[in-house]
VMD Tcl script that draws the C-alpha trace (Angstrom):
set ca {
  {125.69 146.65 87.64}
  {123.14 144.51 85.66}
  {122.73 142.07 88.88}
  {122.37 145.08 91.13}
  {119.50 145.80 88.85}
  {118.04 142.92 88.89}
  {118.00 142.21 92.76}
  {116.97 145.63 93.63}
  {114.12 144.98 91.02}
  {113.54 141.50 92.95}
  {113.42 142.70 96.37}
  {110.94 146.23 95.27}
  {108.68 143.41 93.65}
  {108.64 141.29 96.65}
  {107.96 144.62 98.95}
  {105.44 145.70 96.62}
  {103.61 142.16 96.85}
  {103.66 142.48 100.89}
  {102.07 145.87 100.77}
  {99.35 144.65 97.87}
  {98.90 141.19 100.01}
  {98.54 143.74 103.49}
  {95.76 145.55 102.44}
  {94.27 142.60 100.50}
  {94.02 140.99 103.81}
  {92.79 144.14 106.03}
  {89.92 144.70 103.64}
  {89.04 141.45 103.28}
  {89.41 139.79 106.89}
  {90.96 142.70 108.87}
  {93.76 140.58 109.57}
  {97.26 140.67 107.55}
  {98.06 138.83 104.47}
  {101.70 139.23 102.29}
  {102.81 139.26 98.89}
  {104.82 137.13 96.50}
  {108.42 138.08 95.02}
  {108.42 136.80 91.56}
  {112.11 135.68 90.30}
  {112.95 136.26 86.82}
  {113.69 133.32 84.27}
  {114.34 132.22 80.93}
  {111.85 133.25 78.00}
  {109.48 130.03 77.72}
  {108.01 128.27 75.04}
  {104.12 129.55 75.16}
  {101.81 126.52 76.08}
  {98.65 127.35 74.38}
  {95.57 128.31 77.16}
  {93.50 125.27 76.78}
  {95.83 123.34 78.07}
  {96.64 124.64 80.90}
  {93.06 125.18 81.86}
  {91.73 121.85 81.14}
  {90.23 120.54 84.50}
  {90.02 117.29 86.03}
  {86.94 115.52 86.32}
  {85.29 114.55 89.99}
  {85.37 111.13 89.01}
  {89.52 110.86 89.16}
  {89.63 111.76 92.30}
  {91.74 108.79 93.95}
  {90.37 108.64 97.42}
  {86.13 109.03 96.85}
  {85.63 108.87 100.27}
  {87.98 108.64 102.96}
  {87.54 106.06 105.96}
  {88.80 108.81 108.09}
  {86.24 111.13 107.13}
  {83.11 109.18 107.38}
  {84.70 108.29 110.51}
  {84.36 111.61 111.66}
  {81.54 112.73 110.09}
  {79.44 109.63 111.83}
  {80.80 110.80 115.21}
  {79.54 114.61 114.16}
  {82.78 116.10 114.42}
  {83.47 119.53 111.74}
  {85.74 118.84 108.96}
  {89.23 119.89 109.03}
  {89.85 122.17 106.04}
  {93.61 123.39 105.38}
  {94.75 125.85 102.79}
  {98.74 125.03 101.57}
  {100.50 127.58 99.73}
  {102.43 131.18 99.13}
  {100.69 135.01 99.20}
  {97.87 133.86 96.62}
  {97.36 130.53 99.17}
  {97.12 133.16 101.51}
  {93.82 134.82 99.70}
  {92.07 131.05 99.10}
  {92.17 130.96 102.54}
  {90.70 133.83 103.31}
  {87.81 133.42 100.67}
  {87.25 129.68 101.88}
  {87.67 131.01 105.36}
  {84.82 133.61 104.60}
  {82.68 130.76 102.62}
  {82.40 128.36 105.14}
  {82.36 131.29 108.24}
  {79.38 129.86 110.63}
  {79.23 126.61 109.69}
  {79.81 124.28 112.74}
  {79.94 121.55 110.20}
  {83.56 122.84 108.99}
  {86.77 124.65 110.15}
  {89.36 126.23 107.77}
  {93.00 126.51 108.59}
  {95.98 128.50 107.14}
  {98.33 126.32 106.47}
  {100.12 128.77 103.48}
  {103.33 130.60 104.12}
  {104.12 133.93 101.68}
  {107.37 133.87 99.29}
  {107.45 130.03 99.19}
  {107.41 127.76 96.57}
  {108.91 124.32 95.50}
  {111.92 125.84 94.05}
  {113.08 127.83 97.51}
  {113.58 124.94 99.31}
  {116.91 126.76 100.49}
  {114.34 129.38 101.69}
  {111.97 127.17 103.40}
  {111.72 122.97 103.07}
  {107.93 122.93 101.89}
  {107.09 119.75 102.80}
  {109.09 119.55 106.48}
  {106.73 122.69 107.29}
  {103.58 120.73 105.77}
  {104.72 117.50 108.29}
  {105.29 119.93 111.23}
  {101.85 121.39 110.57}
  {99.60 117.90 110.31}
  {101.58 116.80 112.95}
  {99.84 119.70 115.22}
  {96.50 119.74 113.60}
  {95.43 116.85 110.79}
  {92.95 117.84 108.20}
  {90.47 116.00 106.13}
  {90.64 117.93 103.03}
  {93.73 119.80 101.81}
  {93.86 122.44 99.11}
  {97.14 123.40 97.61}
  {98.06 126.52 95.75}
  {101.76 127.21 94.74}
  {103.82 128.71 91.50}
  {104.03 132.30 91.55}
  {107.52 131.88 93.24}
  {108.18 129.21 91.11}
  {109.02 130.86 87.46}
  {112.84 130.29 88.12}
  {115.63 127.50 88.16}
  {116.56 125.35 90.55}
  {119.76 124.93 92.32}
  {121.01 121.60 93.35}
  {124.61 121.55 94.60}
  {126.64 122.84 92.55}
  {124.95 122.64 89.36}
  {121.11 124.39 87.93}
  {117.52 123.10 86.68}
  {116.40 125.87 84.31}
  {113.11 126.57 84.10}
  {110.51 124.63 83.17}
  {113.64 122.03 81.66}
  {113.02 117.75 82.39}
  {114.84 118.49 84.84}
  {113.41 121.26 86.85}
  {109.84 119.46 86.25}
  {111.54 115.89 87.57}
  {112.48 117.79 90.68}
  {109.29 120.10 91.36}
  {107.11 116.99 90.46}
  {108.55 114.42 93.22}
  {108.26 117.16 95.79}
  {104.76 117.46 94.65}
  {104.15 113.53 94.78}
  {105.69 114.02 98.30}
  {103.60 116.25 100.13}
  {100.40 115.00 97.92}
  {101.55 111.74 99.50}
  {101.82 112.60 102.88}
  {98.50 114.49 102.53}
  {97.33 111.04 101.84}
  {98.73 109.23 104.33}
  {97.18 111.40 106.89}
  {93.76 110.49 105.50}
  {93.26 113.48 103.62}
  {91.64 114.24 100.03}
  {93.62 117.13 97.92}
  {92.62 119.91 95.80}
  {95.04 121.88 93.80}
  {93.75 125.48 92.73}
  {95.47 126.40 89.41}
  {96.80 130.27 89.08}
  {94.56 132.74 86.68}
  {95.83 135.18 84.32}
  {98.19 137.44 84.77}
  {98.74 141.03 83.29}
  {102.02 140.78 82.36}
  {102.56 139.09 79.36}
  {106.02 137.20 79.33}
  {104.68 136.19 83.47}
  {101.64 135.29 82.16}
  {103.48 132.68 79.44}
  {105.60 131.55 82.81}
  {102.51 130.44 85.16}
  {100.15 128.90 82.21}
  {103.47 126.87 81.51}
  {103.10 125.69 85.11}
  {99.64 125.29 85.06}
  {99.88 123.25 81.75}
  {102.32 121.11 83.98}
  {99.99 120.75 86.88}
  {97.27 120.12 85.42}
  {99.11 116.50 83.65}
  {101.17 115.83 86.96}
  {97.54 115.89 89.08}
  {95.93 113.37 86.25}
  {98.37 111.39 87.47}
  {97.92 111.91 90.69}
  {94.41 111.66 90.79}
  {94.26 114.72 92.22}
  {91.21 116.99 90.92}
  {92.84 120.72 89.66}
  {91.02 123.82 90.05}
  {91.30 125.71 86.95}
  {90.88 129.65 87.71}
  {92.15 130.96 84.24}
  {88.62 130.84 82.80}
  {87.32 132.74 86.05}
  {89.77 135.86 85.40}
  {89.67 136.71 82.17}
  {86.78 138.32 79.78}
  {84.95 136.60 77.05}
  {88.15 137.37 74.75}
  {90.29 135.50 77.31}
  {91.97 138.60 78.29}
  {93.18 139.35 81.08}
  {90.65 142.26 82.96}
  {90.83 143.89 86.56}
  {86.82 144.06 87.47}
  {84.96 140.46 86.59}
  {81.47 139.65 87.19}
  {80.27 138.49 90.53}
  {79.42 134.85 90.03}
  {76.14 135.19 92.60}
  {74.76 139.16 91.28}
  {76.47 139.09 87.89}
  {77.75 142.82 89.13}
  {80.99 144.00 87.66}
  {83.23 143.93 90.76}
  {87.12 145.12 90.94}
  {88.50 141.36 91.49}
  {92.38 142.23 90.38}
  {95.03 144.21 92.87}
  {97.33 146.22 91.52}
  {99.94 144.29 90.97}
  {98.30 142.50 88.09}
  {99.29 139.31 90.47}
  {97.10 138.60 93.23}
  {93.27 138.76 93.41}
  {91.46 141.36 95.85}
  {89.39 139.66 98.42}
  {86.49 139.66 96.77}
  {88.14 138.23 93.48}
  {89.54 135.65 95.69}
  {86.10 134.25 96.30}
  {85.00 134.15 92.86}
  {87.79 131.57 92.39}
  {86.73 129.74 95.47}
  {83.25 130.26 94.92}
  {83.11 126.53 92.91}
  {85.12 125.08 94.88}
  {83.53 125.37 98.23}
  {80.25 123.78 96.77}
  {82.36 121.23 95.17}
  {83.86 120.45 98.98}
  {80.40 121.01 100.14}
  {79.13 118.22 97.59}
  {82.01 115.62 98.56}
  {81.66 116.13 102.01}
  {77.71 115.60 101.90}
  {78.37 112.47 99.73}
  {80.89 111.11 102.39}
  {77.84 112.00 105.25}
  {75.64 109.85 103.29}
  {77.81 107.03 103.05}
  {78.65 107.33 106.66}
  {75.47 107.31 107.46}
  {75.26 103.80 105.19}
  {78.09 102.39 106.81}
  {76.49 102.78 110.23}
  {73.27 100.86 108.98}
  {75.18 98.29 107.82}
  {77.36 98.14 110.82}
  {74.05 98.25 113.41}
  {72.23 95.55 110.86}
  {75.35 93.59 111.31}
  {75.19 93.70 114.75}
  {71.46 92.91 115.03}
  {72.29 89.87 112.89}
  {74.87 88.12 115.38}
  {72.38 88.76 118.00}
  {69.91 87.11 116.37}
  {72.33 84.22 115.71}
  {73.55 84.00 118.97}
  {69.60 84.02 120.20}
  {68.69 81.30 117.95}
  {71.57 79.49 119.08}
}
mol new
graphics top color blue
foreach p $ca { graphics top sphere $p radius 0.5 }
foreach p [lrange $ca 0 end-1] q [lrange $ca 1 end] { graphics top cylinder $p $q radius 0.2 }
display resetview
C-alpha cells in the first residue's frame, strides 16, 4: 500500500510539473514547455549554502577561446548557442532564447529534454541524445542544466547507488566528464547553470547537496558554474516567490507554483548574467579573431616581400 502511495504521489508530481512547465512556456514564448517529476530519496546530510553557491571564476575556464569559434566569427557566421537539460533547461532556454531574440550575431537551440537526468539513464541515455543532437547541428557554446530528476539512487544491474553516496557521485560525475568531454571535442565552451532554492525544505537540502557537488566536479573541469541560489532568495536567504527585476528593481512574481521551476520572467533573471557573460566571451573571441587575421595577412605580406626581394 505504502509503494502505491508513493508512485501515485510520483506520477501526480510529475503531471503537476507538465501542467506548471505548459503554461510557463505559453506565457512566456507561446510555445509548450513540461515539468519535472522529482523521485524521492534518502534524508541527506545538509551542505551548508555557501558552498554550494560558490562560483567559478572566468579565468578557469579551460578553453579561453576556441579555434573553432574565432574561426567562425572571422568568417561572420552567428554563434551556435545550445541549452542541455530537463523542464528547468527547458526555461534557460527560453530566457536565453528571449535575450539574444534579434541578434543576427547568435542563434539559440533547445537541446533540453523534460524528466531527464543522469540517474534515468534507463529512461533516456543522456549523452547518446547529446551525440545524436551535435551530430545534426554543432554549437559553439553549450550550457547545461540538470538535477531536479536527480535526488534519487542509481540502479546498476542488480545492485543500487544511494543518493548522493561515493558511489552515486563516481557514477553521475563520469557521465558528466563524458558529455562535458564530447562538448569539447566538438569545439565547444560549457556553462553549467546551478539550481536556486527551492520551497520545500528536505528538496531544498537534496539540490544544494548537488549543487555543492557541481560546483567541485566543474573546478575540476574547468568548467565555469552559474550559481542561481543567490538570485532566488531574499536578503535572509530565504526562499521567496516575487524577486526584484535585475534591470527596474520592480518586485516581479519569478516562482511557479510548484515551488520548483521559475516563471518566465524569473527564468531570465537567472539568465540575465549569463547572457552578458556569453556576450563578453564571445566579443573577446571577435577581437582575437580579428588579431589572428592581422597576423595571418602580415604574415602573408611578409613572404611576399621575401619572395620579391628574392
Amino acid at each position: 500500500m505504502e509503494k502505491l502511495i508513493l508512485l501515485l504521489d510520483r506520477t501526480a508530481v510529475l503531471f503537476i510539473g507538465i501542467a506548471v512547465g505548459a503554461v510557463i512556456g505559453l506565457a512566456f514564448l507561446g510555445g509548450s514547455n513540461g515539468g519535472e517529476a522529482v523521485a524521492s530519496a534518502p534524508a541527506p546530510v545538509v551542505v551548508p549554502a555557501e558552498t554550494a553557491s560558490t562560483e567559478v571564476t572566468p579565468s578557469e575556464c579551460a578553453v579561453q577561446f576556441n579555434r573553432n569559434l574565432t574561426r567562425s566569427l572571422g568568417a561572420g557566421e552567428p554563434v551556435q548557442i545550445g541549452v542541455f537539460g530537463d523542464s528547468f533547461g527547458d526555461g534557460l532556454w527560453a530566457a536565453l532564447y528571449r535575450g539574444f531574440r534579434g541578434d543576427e550575431d547568435f542563434v539559440v537551440h533547445q537541446f533540453s529534454r523534460q524528466s531527464t537526468g543522469f540517474t534515468r539513464y534507463r529512461s533516456l541515455n543522456i549523452f547518446e541524445d547529446i551525440s545524436e543532437r551535435l551530430a545534426e547541428q554543432p554549437v559553439d557554446i553549450a550550457v547545461l542544466s540538470f538535477g531536479a530528476n536527480d535526488t534519487q539512487g542509481i540502479y546498476t544491474g542488480n545492485s543500487g547507488a544511494a543518493f548522493m553516496s561515493e558511489e552515486w557521485q563516481e557514477i553521475v560525475g563520469e557521465r558528466v566528464d563524458a558529455i562535458v568531454q564530447l562538448l569539447r571535442d566538438q569545439g565547444a565552451i560549457v556553462y553549467w547553470v546551478g539550481l536556486p532554492k527551492m520551497r520545500r525544505e528536505s528538496f531544498d537540502a537534496q539540490i544544494q547537496q548537488q549543487n555543492a557537488f557541481y560546483v567541485a566536479h566543474m573546478r575540476q573541469l574547468g568548467v565555469p558554474f552559474i550559481d542561481t541560489v543567490s538570485l532566488s532568495v531574499d536578503e535572509a536567504g530565504d526562499y521567496v516567490a516575487y524577486l526584484n527585476n535585475p534591470e527596474t528593481g520592480a518586485r516581479t512574481l519569478a516562482r511557479a507554483n510548484d515551488g520548483i521551476h521559475m516563471t518566465g520572467m524569473g527564468y531570465g533573471f537567472l539568465t540575465h548574467a549569463l547572457e552578458q557573460r556569453i556576450r563578453g566571451y564571445v566579443d573577446s573571441a571577435r577581437a582575437e579573431a580579428v588579431r589572428e587575421r592581422e597576423r595571418r595577412n602580415a604574415g602573408n605580406e611578409n613572404a611576399e616581400t621575401g619572395q620579391a626581394d628574392g
